[in-house]
N, CA, C and O atoms as a printed pandas DataFrame, in Angstrom:
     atom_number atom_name residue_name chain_id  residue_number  x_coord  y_coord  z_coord
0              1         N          UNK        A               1  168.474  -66.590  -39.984
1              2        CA          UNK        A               1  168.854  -66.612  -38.579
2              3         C          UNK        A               1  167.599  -66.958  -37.764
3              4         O          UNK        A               1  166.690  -66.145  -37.595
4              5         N          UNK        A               2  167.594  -68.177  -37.279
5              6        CA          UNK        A               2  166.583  -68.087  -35.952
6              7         C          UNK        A               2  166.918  -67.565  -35.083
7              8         O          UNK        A               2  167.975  -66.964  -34.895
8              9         N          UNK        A               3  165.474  -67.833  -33.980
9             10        CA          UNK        A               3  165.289  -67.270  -33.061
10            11         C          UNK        A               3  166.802  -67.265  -31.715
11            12         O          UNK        A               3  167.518  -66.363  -31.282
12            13         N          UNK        A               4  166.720  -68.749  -31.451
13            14        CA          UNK        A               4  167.709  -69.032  -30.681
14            15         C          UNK        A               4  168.783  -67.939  -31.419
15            16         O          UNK        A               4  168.955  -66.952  -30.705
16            17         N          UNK        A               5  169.567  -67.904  -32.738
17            18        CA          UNK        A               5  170.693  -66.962  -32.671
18            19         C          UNK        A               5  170.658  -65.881  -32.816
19            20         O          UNK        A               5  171.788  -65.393  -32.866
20            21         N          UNK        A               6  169.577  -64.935  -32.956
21            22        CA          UNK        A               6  169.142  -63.324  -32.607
22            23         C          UNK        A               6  168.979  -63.339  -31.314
23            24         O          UNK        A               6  169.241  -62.251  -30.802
24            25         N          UNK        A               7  168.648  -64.152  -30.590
25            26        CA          UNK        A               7  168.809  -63.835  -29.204
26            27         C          UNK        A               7  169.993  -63.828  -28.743
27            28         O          UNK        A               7  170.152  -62.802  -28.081
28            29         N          UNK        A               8  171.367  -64.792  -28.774
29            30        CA          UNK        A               8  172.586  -64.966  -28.338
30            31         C          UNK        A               8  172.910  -63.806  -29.511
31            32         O          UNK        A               8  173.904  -63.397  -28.911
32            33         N          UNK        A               9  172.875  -63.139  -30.441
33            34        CA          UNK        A               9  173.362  -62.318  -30.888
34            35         C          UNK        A               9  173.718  -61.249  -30.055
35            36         O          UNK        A               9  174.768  -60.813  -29.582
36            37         N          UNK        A              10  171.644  -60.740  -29.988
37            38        CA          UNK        A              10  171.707  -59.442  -28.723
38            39         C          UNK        A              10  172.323  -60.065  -27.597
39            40         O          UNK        A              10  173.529  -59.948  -27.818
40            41         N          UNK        A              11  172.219  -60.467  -26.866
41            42        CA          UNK        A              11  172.985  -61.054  -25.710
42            43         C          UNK        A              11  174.601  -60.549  -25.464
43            44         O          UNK        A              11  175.111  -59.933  -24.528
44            45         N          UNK        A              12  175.294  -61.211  -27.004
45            46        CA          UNK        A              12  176.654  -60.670  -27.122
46            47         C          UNK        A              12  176.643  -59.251  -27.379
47            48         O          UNK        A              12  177.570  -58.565  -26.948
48            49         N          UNK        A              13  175.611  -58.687  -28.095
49            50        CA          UNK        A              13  175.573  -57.194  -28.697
50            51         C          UNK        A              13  175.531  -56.443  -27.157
51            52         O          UNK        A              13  176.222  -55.425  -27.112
52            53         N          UNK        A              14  174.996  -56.711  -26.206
53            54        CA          UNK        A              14  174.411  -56.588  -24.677
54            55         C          UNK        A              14  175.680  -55.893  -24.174
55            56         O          UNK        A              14  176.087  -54.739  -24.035
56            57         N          UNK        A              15  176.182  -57.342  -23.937
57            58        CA          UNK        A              15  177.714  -57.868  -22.873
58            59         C          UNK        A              15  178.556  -56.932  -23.327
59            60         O          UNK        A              15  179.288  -56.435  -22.471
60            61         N          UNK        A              16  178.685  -56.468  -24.655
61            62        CA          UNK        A              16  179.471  -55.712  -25.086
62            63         C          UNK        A              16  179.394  -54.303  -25.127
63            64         O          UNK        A              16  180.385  -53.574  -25.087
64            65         N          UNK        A              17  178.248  -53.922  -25.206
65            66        CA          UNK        A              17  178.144  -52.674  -24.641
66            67         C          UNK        A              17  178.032  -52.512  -23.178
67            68         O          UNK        A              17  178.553  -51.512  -22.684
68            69         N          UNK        A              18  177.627  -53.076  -22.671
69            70        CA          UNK        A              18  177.736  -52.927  -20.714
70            71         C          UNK        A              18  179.138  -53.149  -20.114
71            72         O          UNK        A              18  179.462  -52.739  -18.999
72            73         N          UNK        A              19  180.281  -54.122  -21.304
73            74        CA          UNK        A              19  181.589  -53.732  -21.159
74            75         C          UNK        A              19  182.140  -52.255  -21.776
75            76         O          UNK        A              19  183.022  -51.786  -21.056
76            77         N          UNK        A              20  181.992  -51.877  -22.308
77            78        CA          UNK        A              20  182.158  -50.637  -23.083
78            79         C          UNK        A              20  181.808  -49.439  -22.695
79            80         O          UNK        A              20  182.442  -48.457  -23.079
80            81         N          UNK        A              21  180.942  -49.357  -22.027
81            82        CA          UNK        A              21  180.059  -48.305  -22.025
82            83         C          UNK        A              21  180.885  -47.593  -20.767
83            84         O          UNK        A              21  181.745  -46.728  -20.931
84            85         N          UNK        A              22  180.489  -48.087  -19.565
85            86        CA          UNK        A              22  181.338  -47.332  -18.189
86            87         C          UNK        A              22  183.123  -46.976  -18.427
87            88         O          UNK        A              22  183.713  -46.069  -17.839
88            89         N          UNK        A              23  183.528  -47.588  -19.066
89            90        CA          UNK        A              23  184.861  -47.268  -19.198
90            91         C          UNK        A              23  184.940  -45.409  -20.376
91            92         O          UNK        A              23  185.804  -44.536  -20.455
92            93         N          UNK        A              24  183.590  -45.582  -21.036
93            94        CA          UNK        A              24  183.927  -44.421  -21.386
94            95         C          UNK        A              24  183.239  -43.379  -21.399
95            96         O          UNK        A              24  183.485  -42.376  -22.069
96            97         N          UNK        A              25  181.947  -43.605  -20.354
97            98        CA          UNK        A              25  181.717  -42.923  -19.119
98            99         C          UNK        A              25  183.157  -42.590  -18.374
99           100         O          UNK        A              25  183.975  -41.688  -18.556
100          101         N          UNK        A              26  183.137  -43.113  -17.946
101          102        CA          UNK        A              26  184.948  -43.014  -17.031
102          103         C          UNK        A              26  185.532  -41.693  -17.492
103          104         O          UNK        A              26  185.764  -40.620  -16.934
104          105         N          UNK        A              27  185.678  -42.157  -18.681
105          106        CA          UNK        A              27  186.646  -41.053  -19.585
106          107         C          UNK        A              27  186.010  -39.693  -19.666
107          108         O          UNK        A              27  186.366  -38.749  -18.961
108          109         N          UNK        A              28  185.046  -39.640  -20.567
109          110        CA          UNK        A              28  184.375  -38.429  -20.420
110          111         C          UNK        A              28  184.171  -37.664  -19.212
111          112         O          UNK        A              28  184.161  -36.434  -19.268
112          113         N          UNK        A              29  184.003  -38.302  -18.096
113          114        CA          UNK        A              29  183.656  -37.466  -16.516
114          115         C          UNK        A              29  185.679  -36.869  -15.930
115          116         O          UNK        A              29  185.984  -36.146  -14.981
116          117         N          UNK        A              30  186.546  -37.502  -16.887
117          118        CA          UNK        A              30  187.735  -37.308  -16.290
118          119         C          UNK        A              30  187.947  -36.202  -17.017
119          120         O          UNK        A              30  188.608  -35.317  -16.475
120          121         N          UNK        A              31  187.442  -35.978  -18.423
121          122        CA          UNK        A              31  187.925  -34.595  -19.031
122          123         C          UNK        A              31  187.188  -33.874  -18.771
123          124         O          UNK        A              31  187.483  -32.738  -18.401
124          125         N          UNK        A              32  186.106  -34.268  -18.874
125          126        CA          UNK        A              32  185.070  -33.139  -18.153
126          127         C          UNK        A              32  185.333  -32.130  -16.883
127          128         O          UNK        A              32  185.089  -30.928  -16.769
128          129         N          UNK        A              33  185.981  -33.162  -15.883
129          130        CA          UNK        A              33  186.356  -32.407  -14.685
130          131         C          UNK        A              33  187.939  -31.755  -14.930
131          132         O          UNK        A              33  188.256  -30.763  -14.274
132          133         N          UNK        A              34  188.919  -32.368  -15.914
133          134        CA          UNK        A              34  190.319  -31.438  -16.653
134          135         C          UNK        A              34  189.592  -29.788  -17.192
135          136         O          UNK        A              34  190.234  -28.739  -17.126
136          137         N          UNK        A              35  188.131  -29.887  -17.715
137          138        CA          UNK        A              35  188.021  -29.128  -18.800
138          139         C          UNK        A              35  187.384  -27.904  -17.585
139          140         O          UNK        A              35  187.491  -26.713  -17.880
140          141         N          UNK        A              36  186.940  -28.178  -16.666
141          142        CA          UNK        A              36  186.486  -27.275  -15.600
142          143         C          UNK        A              36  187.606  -26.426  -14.801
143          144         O          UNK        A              36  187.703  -25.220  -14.570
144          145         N          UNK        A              37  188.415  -27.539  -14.472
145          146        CA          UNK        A              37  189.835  -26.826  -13.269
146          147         C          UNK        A              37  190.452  -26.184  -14.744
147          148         O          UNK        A              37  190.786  -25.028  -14.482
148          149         N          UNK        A              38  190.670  -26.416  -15.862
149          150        CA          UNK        A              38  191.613  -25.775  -16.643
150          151         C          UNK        A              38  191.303  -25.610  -17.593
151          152         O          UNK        A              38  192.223  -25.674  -18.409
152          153         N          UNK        A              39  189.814  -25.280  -18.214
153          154        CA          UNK        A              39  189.454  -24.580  -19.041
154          155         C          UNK        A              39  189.345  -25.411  -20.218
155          156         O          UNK        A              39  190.347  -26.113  -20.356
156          157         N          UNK        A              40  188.148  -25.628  -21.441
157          158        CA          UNK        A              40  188.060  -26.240  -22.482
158          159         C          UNK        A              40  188.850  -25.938  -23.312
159          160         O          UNK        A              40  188.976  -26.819  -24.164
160          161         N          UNK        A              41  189.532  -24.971  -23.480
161          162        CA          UNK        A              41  190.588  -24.245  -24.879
162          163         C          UNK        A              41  191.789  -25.441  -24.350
163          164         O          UNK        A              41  192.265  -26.308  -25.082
164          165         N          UNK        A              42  192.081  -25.253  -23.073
165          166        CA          UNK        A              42  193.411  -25.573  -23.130
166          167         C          UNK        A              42  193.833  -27.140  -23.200
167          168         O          UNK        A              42  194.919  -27.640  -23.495
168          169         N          UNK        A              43  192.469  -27.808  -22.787
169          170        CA          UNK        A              43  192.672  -29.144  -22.792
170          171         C          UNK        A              43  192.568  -29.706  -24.222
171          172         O          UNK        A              43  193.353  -30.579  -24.588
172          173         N          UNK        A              44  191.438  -29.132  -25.183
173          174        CA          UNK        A              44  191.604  -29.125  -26.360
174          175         C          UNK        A              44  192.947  -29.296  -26.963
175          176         O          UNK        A              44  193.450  -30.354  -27.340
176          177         N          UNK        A              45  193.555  -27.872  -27.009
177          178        CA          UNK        A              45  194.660  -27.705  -27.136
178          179         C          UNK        A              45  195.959  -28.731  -26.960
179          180         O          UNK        A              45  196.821  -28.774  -27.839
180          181         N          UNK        A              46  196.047  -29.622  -25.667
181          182        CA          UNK        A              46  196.558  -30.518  -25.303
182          183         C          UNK        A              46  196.227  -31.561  -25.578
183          184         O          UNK        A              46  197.226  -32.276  -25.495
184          185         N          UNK        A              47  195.371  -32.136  -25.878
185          186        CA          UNK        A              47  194.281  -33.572  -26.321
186          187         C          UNK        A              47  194.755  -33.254  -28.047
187          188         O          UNK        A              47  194.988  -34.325  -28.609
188          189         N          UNK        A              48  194.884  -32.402  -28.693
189          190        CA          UNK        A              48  195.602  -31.672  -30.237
190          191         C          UNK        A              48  196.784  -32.290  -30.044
191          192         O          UNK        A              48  197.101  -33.305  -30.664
192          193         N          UNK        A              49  197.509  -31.728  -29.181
193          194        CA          UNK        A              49  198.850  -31.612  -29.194
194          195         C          UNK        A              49  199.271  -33.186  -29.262
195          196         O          UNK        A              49  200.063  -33.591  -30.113
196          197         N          UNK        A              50  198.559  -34.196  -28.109
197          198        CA          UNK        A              50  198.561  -35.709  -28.090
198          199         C          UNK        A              50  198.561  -36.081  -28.965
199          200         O          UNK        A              50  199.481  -36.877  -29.156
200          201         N          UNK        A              51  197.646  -35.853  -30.099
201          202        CA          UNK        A              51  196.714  -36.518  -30.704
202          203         C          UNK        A              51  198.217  -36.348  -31.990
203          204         O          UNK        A              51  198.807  -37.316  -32.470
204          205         N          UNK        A              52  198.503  -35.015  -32.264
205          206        CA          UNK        A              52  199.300  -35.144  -33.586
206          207         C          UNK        A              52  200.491  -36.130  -33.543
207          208         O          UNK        A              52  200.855  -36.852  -34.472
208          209         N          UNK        A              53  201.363  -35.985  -31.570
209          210        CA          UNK        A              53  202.243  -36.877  -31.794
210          211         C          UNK        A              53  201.820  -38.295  -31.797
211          212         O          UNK        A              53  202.821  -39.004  -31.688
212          213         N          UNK        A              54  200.674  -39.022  -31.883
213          214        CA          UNK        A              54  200.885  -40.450  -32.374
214          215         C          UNK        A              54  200.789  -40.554  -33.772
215          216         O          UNK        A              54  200.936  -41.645  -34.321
């Protein structure tokens, strides 16, 4: 691999995490603030409960 395609590699490796990344930021700050108003057991509990029916 040259230079030129380790660079467009990271580049894509980049783009793709700076797409990625805030969306799950996003997520985490939304349970985070579920897990405060209503407690870590219970969201657990419910995020379980999701999780078995798919």
């Amino acid at each position: 691999m040259d230079a030129d395609q380790r660079a467009l590699s990271a580049a894509l490796r980049n783009y793709a995490f700076i797409e990625h990344f805030p969306d799950i930021a996003r997520g985490h700050c939304r349970v985070r603030r579920l897990e405060r108003i209503y407690g870590k057991e219970r969201i657990r509990a419910e995020y379980d409960f999701i999780a078995r029916q798919l």
